[in-house]
ZADO-381680 format. One record per residue (C-alpha): residue in three letters; x, y, z. Coordinates in steps of 0.05 Angstrom, whole numbers, plus 5000, padded with zeros to 4 digits. Each point is the difference from the previous one (the first is absolute). Layout:
// ZADO-381680
ALAXYZ...
This chain:
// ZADO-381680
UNK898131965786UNK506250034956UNK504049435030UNK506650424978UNK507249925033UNK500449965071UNK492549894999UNK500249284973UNK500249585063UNK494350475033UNK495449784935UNK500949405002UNK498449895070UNK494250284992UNK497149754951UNK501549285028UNK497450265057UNK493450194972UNK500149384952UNK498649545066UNK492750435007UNK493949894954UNK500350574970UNK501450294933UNK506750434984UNK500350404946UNK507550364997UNK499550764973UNK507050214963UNK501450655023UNK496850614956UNK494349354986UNK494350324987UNK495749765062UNK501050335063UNK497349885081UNK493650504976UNK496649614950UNK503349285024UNK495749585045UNK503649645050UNK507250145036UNK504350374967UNK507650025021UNK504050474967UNK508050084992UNK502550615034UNK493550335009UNK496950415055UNK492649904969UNK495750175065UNK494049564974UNK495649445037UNK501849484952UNK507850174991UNK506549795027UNK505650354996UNK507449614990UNK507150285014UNK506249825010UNK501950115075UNK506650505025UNK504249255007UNK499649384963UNK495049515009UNK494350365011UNK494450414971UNK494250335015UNK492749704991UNK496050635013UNK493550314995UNK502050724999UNK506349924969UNK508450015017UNK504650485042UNK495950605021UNK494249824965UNK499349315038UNK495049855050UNK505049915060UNK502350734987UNK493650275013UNK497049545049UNK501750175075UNK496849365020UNK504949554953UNK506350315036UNK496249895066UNK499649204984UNK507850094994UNK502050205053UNK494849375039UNK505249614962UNK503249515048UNK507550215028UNK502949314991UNK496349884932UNK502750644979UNK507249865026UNK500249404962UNK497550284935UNK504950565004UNK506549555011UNK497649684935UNK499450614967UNK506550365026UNK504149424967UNK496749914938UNK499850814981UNK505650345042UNK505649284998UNK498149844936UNK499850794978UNK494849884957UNK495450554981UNK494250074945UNK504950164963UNK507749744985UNK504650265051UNK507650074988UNK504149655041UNK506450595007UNK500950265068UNK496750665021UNK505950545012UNK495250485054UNK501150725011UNK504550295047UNK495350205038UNK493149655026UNK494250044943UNK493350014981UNK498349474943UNK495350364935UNK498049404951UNK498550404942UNK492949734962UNK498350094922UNK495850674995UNK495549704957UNK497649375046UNK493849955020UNK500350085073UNK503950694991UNK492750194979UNK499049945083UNK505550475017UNK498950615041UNK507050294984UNK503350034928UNK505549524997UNK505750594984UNK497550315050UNK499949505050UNK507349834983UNK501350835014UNK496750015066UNK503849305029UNK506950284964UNK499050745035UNK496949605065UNK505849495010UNK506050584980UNK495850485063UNK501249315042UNK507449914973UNK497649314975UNK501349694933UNK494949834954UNK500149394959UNK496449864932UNK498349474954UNK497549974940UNK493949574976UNK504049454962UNK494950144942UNK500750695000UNK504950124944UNK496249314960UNK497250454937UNK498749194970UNK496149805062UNK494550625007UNK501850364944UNK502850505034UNK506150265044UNK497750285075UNK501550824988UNK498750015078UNK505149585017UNK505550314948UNK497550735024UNK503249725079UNK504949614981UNK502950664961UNK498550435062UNK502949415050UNK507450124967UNK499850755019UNK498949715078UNK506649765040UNK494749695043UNK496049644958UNK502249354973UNK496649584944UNK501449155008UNK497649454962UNK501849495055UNK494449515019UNK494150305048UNK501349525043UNK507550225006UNK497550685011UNK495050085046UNK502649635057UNK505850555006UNK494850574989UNK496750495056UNK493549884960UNK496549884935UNK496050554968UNK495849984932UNK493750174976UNK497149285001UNK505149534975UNK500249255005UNK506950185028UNK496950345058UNK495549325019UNK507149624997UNK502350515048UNK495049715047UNK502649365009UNK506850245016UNK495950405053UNK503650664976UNK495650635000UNK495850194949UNK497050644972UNK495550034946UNK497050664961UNK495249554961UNK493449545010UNK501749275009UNK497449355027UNK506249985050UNK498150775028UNK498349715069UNK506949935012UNK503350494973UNK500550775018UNK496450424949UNK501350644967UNK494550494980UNK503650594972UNK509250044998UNK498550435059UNK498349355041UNK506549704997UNK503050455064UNK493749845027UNK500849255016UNK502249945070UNK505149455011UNK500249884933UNK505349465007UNK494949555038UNK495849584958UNK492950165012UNK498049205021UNK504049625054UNK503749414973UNK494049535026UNK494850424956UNK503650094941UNK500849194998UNK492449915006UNK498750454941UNK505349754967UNK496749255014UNK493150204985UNK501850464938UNK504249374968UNK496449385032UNK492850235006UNK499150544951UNK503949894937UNK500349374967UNK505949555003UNK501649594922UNK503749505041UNK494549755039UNK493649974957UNK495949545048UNK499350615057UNK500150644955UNK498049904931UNK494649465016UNK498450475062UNK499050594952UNK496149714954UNK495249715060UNK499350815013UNK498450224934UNK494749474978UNK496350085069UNK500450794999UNK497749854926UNK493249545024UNK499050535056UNK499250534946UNK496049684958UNK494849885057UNK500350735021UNK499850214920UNK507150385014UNK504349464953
C-alpha cells in the first residue's frame, strides 16, 4: 500500500492491527515490484479491485470514516453490489438497531454537513421552481467505467426530461473537476455542461453543500456518485444510470430512454424502514469503521486469515 494523504490513519491501523498476529508483514510501495500473483500469503492492496483468492481490496468509503475491506473490490466492483444474498442480510437488519444507527448517522453527516469531501458552508439559493439534483462526477474516474449512459449525455436527457416536466435542474460540479494539479487534468465533461447549462433558463449550476441541496430537491440523479448514496440517508429519491454497490436502492437507468419510464419517480424505491437497514448493514456490517478497530478491522482480518487457511486446504489460496 502507499500510505499517502488521507490514507495514513487506514495504514496504520492496519498494520497495528496485523502486528498483534504471528505473522510476517512485508509492506509493498506502490509500483513495488511484487504483486498478489507471485506473493504468498494475503495481499491487501490500496484502491484495487484485484478479484484474486489471496487479495483484499481497500478504499476509501462515499463518507468519512470508513472504507472498504473487500474481496472483489469497491463501488460496483464490490461484492455487496453483486451479491443478492448480502442485500438480503440487510434488510434482516433489526428496525430498532437500524433506527438507532441512523439517528447517529443523520447528525454526524447531514448536522455536521460533512461529506467525503469539504463542504461550503454558504446557503443554497434553490430554483424557482422545484428541481432535480445532477452531482456532476470526473469523466475519467474509475467507476464512470460502469456507466451505461455517457455522462454529457446523461446531463442532455435529465436537462430535456426536467424542461418536458417544467422542473428545474440543478448541477454541481465534482469539486476536483477543474484541479489540473490534483489528476493532471481538468474534467472536459464537466466544462462541455457547464457551457451548455448557461444557454438553459432552467438549469442552474450551485456549489452549495450536498447536504444543503438535496433536502430541497424532487430527487437525486447521477450515474453512480457517492453523492447519490448521501442522498439515501436524507431518504430523497435516487436514480442511477451506472453499476454501484448502493443499486438496490436506487432506480436504475438502462438507456436515456428509461428516464420517462420510472413510474413515481419521486418515491424512493425502499421505505424509510429499508433504506435504514441497508444503510446499517452497508456502514456497520459491511464496510469497516477506522474509529472502532476492535469490531471491524480485527473482524476483517479474522475473515481474511481463515478464508486464507480454508484455501490452502482446498489448494485454491
Amino acid at each position: 500500500m502507499n500510505p499517502s494523504t488521507g490514507w495514513l490513519a487506514i495504514h496504520e491501523q492496519l498494520v497495528e492491527v496485523i502486528s498483534e498476529y504471528d505473522f510476517q508483514l512485508e509492506i509493498v510501495p506502490r509500483g513495488g515490484q511484487l504483486g498478489p500473483v507471485d506473493m504468498d500469503g494475503i495481499y491487501i492492496g490500496k484502491h484495487t479491485r484485484l478479484q484474486l483468492n489471496n487479495c483484499w481490496n481497500l478504499k476509501k468509503a462515499y463518507i468519512p470514516h470508513y472504507f472498504y475491506f473487500d474481496r472483489t473490490g469497491f463501488a460496483g466492483w464490490a461484492e455487496i453490489a453483486n451479491n443478492a444474498s448480502l442485500f438480503k442480510c440487510a434488510m434482516e437488519v433489526d428496525v430498532s438497531t437500524a433506527d438507532e444507527f441512523f439517528r447517529k448517522l443523520y447528525a454526524e453527516t447531514v448536522v455536521a454537513n460533512l461529506s467525503k469531501e469539504v463542504q461550503s458552508s454558504d446557503p443554497f439559493m434553490p430554483p424557482p421552481r422545484p428541481f432535480v439534483f445532477l452531482p456532476l462526477q470526473l469523466s475519467f474516474d474509475n467507476v464512470i467505467k460502469l456507466s451505461r449512459v455517457d455522462h454529457y449525455s446523461f446531463y442532455v436527457a435529465l436537462r430535456d426530461w426536467t424542461a418536458d416536466l417544467d422542473l428545474c435542474l440543478a448541477i454541481k460540479p465534482h469539486p476536483f473537476a477543474f484541479e489540473g494539479k490534483t489528476f493532471g487534468r481538468i474534467c472536459e465533461s464537466t466544462m462541455q455542461i457547464l457551457n451548455d447549462a448557461m444557454l438553459h433558463e432552467h438549469v442552474y449550476i450551485s456549489y452549495a453543500s450536498i447536504h444543503y441541496i438535496i433536502p430541497m430537491s424532487e430527487a437525486v440523479a447521477c450515474i453512480n456518485s457517492g453523492v447519490g448514496f448521501e442522498a439515501l440517508i436524507h431518504h430523497k429519491s435516487v436514480i442511477t444510470a451506472g453499476h454501484s454497490d448502493y443499486h438496490w436502492a436506487a432506480h436504475q437507468i438502462s438507456s436515456v430512454d428509461d428516464l420517462a419510464k420510472i413510474g413515481n419517480w419521486r418515491m424512493p424505491l425502499l421505505s424509510d424502514a429499508d433504506v435504514k437497514k441497508f444503510l446499517c448493514f452497508f456502514l456497520c456490517d459491511y464496510l469497516v469503521d477506522i474509529r472502532d478497530p476492535r469490531r471491524s478491522i480485527y473482524k476483517c482480518i479474522d475473515r481474511a486469515v481463515d478464508e486464507y487457511k480454508a484455501g490452502l486446504l482446498t489448494g485454491e489460496a
